[in-house]
C-alpha positions in Angstrom: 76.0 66.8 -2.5 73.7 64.3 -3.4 70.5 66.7 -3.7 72.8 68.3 -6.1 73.8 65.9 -8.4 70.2 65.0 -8.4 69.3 68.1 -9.2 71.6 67.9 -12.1 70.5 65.1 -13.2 66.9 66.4 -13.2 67.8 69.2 -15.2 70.3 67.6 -17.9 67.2 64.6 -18.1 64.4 68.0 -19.1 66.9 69.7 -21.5 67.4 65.8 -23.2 63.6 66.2 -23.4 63.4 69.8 -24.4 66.2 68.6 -27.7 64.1 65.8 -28.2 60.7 67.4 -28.4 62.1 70.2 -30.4 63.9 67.5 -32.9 60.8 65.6 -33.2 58.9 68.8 -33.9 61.7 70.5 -36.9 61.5 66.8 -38.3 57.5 66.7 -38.7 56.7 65.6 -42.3 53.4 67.8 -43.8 50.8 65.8 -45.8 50.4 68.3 -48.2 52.3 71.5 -49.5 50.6 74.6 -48.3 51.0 78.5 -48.8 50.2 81.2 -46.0 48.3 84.4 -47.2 46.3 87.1 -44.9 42.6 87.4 -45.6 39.2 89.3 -44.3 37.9 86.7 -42.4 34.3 87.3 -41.1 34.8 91.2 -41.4 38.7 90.9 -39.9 42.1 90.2 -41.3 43.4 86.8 -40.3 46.1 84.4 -40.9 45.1 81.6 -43.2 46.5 78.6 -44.5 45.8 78.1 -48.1 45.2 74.3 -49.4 45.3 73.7 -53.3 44.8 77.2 -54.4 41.1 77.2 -53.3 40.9 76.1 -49.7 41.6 78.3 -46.1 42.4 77.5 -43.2 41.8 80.6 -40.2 45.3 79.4 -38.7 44.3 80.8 -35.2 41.7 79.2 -35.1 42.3 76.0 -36.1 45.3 75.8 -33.8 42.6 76.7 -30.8 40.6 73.6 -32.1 44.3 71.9 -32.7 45.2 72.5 -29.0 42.0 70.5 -27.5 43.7 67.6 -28.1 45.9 67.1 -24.8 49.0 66.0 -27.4 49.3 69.4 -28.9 51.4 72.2 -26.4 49.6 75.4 -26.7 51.6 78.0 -28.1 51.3 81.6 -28.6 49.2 82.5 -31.7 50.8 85.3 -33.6 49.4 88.3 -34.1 49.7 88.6 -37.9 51.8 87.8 -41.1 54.7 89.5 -40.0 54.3 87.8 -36.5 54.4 84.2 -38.3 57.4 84.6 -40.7 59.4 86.0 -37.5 58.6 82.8 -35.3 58.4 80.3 -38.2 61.8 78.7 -37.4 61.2 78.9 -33.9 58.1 76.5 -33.4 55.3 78.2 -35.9 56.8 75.9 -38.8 55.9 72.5 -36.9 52.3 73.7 -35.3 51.6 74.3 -39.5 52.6 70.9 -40.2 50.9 69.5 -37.6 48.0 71.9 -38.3 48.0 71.0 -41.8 48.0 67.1 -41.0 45.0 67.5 -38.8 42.9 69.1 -41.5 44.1 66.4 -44.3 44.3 63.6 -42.5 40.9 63.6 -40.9 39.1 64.8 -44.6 38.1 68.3 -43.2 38.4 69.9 -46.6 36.2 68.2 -48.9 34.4 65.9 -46.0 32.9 67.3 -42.8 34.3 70.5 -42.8 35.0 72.4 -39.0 33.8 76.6 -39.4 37.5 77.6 -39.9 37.8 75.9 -43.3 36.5 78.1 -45.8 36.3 78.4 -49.5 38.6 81.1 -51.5 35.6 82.6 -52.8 34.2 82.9 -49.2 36.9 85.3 -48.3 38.9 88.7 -49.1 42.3 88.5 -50.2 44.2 91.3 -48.3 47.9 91.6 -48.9 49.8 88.7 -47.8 52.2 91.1 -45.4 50.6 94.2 -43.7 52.7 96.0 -44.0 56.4 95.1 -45.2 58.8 97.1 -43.1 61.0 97.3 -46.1 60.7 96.7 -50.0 63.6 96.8 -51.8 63.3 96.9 -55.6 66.3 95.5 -58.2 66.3 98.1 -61.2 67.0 96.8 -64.8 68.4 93.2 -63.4 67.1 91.4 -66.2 69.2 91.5 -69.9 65.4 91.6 -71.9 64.7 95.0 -70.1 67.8 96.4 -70.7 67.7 99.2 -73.2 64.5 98.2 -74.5 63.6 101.4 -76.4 66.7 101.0 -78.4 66.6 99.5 -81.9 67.8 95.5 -82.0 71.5 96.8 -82.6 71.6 98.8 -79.7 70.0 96.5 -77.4 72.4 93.8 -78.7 75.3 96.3 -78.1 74.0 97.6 -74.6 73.5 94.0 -73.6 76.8 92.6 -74.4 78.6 95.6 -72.8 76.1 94.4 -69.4 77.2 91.0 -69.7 80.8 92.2 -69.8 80.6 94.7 -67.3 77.7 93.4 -64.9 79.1 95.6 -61.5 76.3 95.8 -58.4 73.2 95.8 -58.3 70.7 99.0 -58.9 68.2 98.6 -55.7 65.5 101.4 -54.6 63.0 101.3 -52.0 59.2 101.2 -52.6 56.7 102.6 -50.0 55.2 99.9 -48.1 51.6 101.3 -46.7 49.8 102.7 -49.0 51.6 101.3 -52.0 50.8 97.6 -51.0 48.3 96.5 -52.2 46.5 92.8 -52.4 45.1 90.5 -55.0 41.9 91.6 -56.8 42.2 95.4 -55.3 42.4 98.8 -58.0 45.7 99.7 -59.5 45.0 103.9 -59.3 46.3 105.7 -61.7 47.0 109.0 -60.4 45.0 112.0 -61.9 46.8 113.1 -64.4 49.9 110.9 -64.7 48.9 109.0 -68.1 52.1 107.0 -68.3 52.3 104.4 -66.2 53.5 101.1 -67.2 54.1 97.4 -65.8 56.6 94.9 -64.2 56.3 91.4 -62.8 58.1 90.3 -60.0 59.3 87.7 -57.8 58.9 89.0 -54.2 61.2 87.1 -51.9 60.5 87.5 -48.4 62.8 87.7 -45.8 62.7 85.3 -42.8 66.0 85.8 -40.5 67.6 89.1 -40.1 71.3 89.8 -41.3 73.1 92.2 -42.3 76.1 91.6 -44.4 74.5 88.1 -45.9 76.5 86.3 -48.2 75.1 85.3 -51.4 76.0 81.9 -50.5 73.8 82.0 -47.0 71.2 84.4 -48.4 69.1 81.2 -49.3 69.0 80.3 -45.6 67.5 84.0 -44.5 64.6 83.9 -47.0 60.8 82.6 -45.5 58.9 82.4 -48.9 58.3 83.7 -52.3 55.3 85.8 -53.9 54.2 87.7 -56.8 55.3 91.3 -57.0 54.2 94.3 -59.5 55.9 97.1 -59.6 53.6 99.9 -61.0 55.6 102.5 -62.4 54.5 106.3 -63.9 57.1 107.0 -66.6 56.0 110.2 -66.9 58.8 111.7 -64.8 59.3 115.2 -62.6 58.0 118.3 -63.7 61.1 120.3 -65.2 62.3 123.8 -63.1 63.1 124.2 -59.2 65.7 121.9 -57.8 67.8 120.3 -61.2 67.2 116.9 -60.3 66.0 115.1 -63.5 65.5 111.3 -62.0 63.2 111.5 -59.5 61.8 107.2 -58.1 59.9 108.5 -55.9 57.4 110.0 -58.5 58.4 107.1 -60.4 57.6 104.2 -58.0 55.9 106.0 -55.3 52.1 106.6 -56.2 49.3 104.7 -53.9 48.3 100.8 -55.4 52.0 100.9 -57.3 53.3 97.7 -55.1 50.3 94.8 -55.9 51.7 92.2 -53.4 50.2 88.2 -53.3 48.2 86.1 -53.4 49.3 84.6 -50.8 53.5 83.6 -49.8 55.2 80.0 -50.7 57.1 79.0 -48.0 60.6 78.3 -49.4 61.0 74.3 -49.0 57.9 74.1 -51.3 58.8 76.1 -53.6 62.8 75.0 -54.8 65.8 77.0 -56.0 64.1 80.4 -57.6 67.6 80.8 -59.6 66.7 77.4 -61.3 62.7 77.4 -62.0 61.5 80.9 -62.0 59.3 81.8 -65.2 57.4 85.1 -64.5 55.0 86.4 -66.9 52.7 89.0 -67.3 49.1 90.2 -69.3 47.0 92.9 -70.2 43.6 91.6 -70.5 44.1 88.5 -72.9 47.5 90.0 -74.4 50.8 88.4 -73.1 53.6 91.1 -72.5 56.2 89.4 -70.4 57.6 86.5 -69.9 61.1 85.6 -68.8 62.4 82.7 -66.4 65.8 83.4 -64.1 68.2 82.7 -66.9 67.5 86.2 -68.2 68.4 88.1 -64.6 71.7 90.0 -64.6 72.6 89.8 -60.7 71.0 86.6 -58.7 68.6 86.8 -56.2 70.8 85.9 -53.6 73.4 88.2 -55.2 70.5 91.0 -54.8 70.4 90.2 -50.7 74.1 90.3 -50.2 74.2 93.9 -51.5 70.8 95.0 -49.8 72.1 93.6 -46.6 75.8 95.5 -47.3 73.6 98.6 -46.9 70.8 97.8 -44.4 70.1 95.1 -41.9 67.0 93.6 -43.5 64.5 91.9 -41.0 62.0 89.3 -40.9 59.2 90.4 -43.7 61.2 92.4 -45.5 61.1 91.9 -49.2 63.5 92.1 -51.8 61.9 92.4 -55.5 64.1 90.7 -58.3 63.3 93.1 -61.1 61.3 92.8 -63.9 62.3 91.5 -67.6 61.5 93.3 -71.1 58.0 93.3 -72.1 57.0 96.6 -70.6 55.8 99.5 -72.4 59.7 101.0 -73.1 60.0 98.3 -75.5 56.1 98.0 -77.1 53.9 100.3 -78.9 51.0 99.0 -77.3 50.5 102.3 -75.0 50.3 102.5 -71.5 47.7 101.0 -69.1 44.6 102.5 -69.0 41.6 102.7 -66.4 39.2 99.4 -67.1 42.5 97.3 -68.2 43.1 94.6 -66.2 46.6 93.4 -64.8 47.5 89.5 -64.5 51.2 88.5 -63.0 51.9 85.2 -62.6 54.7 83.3 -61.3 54.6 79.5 -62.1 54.4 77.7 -58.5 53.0 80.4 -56.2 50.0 82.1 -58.3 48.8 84.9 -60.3 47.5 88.6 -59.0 44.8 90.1 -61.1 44.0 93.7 -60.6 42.3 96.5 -62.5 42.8 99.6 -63.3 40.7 102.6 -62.2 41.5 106.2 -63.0 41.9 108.7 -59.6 39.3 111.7 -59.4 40.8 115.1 -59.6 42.1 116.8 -56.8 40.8 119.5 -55.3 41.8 122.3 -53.3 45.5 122.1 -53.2 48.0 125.0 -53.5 49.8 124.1 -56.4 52.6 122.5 -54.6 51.5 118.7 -55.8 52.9 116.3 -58.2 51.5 118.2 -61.4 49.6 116.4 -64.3 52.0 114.6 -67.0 50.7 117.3 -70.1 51.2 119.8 -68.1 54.8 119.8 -69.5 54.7 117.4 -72.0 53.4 117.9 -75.8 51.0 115.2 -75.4 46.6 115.2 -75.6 45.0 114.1 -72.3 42.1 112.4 -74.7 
């Protein structure tokens, strides 16, 4: 009896310092705010910590140099993006902090600098998540971008009736691979699809699975927040065969259509997206959108209850808010052309820049592709 009760003391005395540890560790205060983004590193994709806009930090290898120091448990590195966001709440979130700390407290950014502090310029910019599992897209949540190729009395008339009458959400799903793309890589538009427009984006990204989140916990199940784009070729499906009119996967589905970045905020430094979002969006120097959160029709949190109604959604999954008016329905400014350049900013996280390049024409098919736009529209390819 009594090698048992001190063998129940023993144990009850390691979980008391298993709590503690794991207290002291959720409670670590950061030095800085930082932002998590994936980048070629050195001819690989890596991990990095970004510092100020302009500074990153190869996590991996930082935490190797991190976990010299005798103080520091080693723990498992993750693999990649989707690796971190999954095991953020479950240890990753403290070894940043403490990661972070080490680099800012001992000057290593604009003092002596170790080899896994680089420069933003020194690296690639690859998409912060490859690849999303899951991207769910919000369609027309935003009272701008409703109707917006109506004259001001119908908009004003089609709005009101929205405001009135707001029911669920509209949510589609955009590729993932293929369509992701990162900061500073080519928007293709498609050989001959001359119709393709724009839309900024908030990009939340998930952090804790669910399925049936309430929009009053949906807060809790979100990692971070990025800029989205969601590329989109208005020139619809070719008219005859099966009498579908509406067709999202032509419209959203083309390669480069889902610019993702720079990099992800991590939600506690970013605040309440339903109280501080402004999202705007340019075409070389020209200004086409702009709209903050008091414009969106269905909340964020509102869009995740209904996603998750439907499907489980899992740790990297991201749900796009929609976009506001501004695009080319409601301008007469023409759609984007090869050599324009894209810029989407959202005030807090950053901006993704992108150009536009036109794809080479096909060849060799059978003539069961995704046909050119004037090849059944009344319109001049020049």
């Amino acid at each position: 009896m009594r090698i048992r009760s001190i063998l129940l003391t023993s144990a009850f005395g390691l979980c008391l310092i298993a709590i503690t540890t794991h207290s002291l560790h959720a409670q670590t205060d950061v030095s800085e705010p930082f932002k998590v983004g994936t980048f070629e590193i050195e001819g690989a994709p890596a991990v990095g910590i970004v510092l100020r806009d302009q500074y990153i930090v190869a996590l991996n290898r930082a935490n190797t140099a991190l976990e010299r120091d005798p103080a520091f448990p080693a723990i498992p590195e993750p693999a990649d993006m989707l690796d971190l966001i999954s095991r953020y709440e479950y240890g990753m979130k403290a070894r940043l902090y403490e990661i972070v700390n080490y680099v800012v407290d001992n000057d290593m950014i604009t003092g002596a600098r170790p080899d896994y502090v680089y420069d933003l310029s020194e690296v690639g910019t690859l998409p912060p998540i490859m690849y999303p599992g899951k991207i769910l897209n919000a369609a027309v949540n935003f009272y701008s971008h409703v109707n917006e190729a109506g004259t001001p009395d119908q908009q004003a008339e089609a709005r009101r009736q929205r405001r009135e009458n707001r029911g669920v959400p509209y949510l589609f799903l955009k590729p993932s691979r293929g369509a992701v793309i990162g900061n500073g890589h080519e928007i293709v538009i498609p050989w001959g699809r001359d119709r393709i427009d724009w839309e900024v984006e908030l990009g939340a990204v998930i952090g804790r699975a669910g399925k049936y989140i309430s929009a009053n916990d949906a807060e809790a199940h979100v990692f971070g927040y990025m800029v989205t784009i969601d590329v989109s070729d208005r020139g619809g499906r070719p008219p005859g065969g099966n009498p579908m009119t509406s067709d999202w996967f032509v419209g959203k589905g083309h390669d480069t259509f889902a610019p993702q970045g720079p990099w992800i905020v991590p939600k506690e430094f970013y605040g309440n997206p339903m109280e501080i979002l402004r999202q705007t969006l340019s075409i070389g120097t020209e200004q086409l959108q702009e709209a903050t959160a008091g414009d969106m029709i269905h909340s964020l949190w509102e869009l995740i209850e209904y996603g998750s109604s439907i499907i489980t959604l899992y740790p990297g999954d991201v749900v796009n808010n929609g976009t506001s008016g501004g695009t080319n329905a409601g301008s007469d400014r023409g759609y984007l052309q090869p050599g324009e350049v894209v810029s989407a900013t959202i005030d807090g996280i950053g901006t993704l820049t992108l150009p536009a390049i036109a794809e080479a024409e096909p060849q060799g098919l059978s003539g069961a592709q995704l046909t050119p736009v004037c090849d059944y529209r009344n319109c001049d390819r020049n």
